[in-house]
C-alpha positions in Angstrom: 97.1 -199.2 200.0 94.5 -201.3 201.9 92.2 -199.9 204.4 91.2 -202.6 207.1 88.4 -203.2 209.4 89.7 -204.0 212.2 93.5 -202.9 211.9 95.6 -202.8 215.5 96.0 -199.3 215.0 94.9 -197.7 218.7 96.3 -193.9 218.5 96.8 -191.9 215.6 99.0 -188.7 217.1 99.8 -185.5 214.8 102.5 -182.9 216.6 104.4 -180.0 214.9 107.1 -178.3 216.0 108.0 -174.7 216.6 109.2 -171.8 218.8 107.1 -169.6 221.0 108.4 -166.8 222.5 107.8 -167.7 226.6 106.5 -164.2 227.5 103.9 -164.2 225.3 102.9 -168.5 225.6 102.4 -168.0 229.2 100.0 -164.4 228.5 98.3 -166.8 226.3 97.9 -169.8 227.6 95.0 -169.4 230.4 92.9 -168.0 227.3 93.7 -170.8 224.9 92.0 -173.3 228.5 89.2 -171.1 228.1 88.9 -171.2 224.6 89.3 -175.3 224.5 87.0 -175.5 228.0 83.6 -176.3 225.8 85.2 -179.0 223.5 87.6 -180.9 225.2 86.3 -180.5 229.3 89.2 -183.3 230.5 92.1 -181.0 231.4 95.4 -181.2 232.8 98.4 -179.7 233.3 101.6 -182.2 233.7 104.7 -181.1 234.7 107.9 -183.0 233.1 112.0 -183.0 233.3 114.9 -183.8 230.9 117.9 -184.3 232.8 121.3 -185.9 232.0 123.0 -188.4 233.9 127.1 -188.5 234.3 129.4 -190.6 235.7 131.5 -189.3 238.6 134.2 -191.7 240.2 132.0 -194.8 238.5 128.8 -193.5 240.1 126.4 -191.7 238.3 125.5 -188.4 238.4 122.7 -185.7 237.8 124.4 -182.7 235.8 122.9 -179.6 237.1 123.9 -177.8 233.9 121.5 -180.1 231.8 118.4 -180.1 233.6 115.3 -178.6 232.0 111.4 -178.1 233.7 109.0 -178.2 231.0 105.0 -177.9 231.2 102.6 -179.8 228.9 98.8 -178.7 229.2 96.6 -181.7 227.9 93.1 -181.1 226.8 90.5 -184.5 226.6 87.4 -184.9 225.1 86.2 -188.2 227.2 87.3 -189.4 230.2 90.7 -191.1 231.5 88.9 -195.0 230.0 86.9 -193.6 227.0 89.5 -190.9 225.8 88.2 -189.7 222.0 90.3 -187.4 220.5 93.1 -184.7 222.5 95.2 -181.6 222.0 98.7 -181.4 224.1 100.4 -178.2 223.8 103.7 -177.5 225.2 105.6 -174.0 224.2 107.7 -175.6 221.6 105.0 -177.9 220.4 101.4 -178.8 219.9 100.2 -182.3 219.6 96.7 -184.3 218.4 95.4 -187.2 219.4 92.9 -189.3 218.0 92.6 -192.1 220.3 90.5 -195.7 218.7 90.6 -199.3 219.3 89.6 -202.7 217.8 86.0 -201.8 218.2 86.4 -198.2 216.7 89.4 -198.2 214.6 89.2 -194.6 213.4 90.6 -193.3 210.4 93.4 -190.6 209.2 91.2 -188.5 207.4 89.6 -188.0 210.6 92.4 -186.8 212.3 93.2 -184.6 209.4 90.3 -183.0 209.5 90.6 -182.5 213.2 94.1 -181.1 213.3 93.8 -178.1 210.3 90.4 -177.8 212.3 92.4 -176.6 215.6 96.1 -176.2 213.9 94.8 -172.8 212.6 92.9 -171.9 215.8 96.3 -172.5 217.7 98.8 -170.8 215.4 96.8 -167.8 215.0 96.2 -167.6 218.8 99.9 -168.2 220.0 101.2 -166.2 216.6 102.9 -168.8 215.3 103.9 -168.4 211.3 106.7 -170.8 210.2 107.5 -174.2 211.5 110.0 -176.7 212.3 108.2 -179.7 210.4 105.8 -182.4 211.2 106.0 -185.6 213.1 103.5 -188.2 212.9 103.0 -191.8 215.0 100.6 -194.7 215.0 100.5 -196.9 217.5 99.7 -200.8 217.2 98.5 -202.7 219.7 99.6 -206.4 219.6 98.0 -209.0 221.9 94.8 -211.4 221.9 92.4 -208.8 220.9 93.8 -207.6 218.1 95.2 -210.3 216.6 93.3 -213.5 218.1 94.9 -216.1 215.1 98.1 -215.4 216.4 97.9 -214.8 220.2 96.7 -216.4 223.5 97.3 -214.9 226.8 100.7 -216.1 227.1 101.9 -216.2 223.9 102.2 -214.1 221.4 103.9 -215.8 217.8 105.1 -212.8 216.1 107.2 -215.1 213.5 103.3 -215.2 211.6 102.7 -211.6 212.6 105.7 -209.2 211.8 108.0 -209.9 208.6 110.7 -208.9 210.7 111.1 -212.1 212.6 109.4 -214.2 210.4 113.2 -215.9 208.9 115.3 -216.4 212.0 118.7 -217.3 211.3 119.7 -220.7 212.3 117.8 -224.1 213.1 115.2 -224.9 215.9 114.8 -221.2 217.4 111.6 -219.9 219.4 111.0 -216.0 220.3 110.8 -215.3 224.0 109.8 -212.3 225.6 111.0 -209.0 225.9 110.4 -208.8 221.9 112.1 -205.4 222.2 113.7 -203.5 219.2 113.9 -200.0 217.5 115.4 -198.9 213.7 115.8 -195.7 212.8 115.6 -194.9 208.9 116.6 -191.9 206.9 114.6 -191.2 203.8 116.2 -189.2 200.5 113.2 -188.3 198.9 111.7 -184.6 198.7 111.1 -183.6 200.8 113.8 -185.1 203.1 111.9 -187.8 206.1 112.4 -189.6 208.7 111.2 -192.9 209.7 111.7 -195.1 212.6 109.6 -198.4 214.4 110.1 -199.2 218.1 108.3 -202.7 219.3 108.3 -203.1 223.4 106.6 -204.6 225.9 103.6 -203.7 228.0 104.3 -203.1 231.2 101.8 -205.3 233.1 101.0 -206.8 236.2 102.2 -210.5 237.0 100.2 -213.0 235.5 98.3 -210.5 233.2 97.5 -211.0 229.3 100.7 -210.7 227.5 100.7 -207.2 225.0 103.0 -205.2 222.5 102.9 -201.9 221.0 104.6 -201.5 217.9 105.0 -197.3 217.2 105.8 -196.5 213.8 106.8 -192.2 213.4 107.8 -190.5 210.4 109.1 -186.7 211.1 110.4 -184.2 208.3 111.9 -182.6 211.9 115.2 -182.3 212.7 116.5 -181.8 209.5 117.1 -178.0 209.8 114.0 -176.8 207.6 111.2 -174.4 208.5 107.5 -174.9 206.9 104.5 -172.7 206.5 101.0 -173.6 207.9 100.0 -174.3 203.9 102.5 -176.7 203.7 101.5 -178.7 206.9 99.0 -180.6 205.0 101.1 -182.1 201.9 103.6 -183.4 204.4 101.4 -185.0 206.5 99.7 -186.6 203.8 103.2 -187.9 202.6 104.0 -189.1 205.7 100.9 -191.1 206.5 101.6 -192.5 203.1 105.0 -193.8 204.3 103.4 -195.0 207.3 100.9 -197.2 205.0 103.6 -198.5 202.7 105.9 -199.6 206.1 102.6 -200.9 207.5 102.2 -203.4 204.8 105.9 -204.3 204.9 106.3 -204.9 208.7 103.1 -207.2 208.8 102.8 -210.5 207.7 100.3 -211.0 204.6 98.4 -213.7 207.5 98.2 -211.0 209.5 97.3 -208.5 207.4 94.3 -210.7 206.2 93.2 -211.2 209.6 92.6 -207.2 210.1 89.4 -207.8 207.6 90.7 -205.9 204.4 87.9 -204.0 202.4 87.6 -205.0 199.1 89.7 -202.4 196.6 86.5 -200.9 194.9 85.3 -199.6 198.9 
């Protein structure tokens, strides 16, 4: 697989999942902010909802049965426009970012070394010993900037950019915005994956430079399997590798070349 110089990759996120007993996250939680205070100074603690919406007589309605209050507690190194790198820990997951750009692409190995930096730190701390799998994301970033060939403000032609539109069926056809889609993919190799692609939108203002972001995620959760902390790092690796090999597939070979490939011997 390639490595590129200047690939559209903005965010690199690592998360496991896994079950805390509440009790003893919420005992531990204030100490696990004090213990993250000196490295990552930006925190924040966001409170979100799942709820599920029925239809009653045609209208819909919230179903009190299915509503659920969650807390996530995020923890920055960097401010809210020069964000670097982030843990975000819910009780039934711990996530980490490693945020980049054109300008400073970052790497995996990076954020490999800085997850089983902290993923030990945190497991030990909430007693954590098996879990439910991994789930890793990339996210693209698709506009001017990133891919200048291919863009202006206005216009974006994703026929030279992403394989997947490049042989539209039937004559004399031009893509217009939204450029919104999502596949889901199973994969039958050991161990058992997950992958799945979702392109949308940027939500902008009016009259504002015209963006995607493409999210690529492959997960070995969900599958009913539980993993060990030594077994985090094989399957990460394995996924990032099916994250490379889908990388070179979505993206057109123009493209590609345009995100400055090193030569194979760097």
């Amino acid at each position: 697989m390639r490595k590129y110089k200047r690939p559209p990759i903005v965010e690199r996120a690592f998360s496991v999942g896994v079950q805390i007993d509440e009790e003893l996250f919420h005992r531990r939680i204030e100490e696990w902010k004090d213990l993250l205070q000196k490295s990552f100074p930006e925190m924040e603690t966001i409170t979100e909802w799942q709820i599920k919406v029925t239809q009653k007589d045609g209208m819909p309605s919230f179903d009190q049965n299915h509503q659920r209050m969650s807390l996530k507690h995020r923890f920055w190194k960097g401010g809210q426009s020069n964000r670097d790198k982030g843990i975000q820990v819910w009780r039934d997951r711990v996530a980490f970012n490693l945020v980049g750009g054109p300008a400073n692409p970052r790497h995996y190995e990076e954020l490999e070394e800085f997850s089983h930096d902290w993923l030990p730190r945190w497991a030990d701390h909430f007693e954590v010993k098996t879990l439910r799998g991994i789930t890793l994301e990339y996210v693209n970033f698709i506009s001017f900037q990133t891919v200048p060939k291919f863009a202006s403000e206005n216009k974006i032609d994703l026929k030279n950019i992403l394989n997947f539109f490049s042989n539209l069926p039937g004559p004399g056809k031009t893509l217009i915005p939204p450029y919104n889609f999502e596949i889901n993919l199973g994969i039958t190799e050991t161990p058992p994956m997950r992958f799945s692609a979702h392109l949308q939108n940027i939500e902008s203002q009016p009259g504002s430079t015209l963006a995607l972001r493409l999210d690529f995620k492959a997960t070995t959760e969900g599958l009913g399997r539980k993993i060990s902390l030594d077994e985090v790092k094989n399957e990460l690796r394995l996924a990032h590798d099916l994250i490379l090999q889908e990388f070179e597939a979505y993206f057109t070979v123009q493209a590609r070349d345009s995100f400055g490939p090193y030569d194979s011997g760097t």
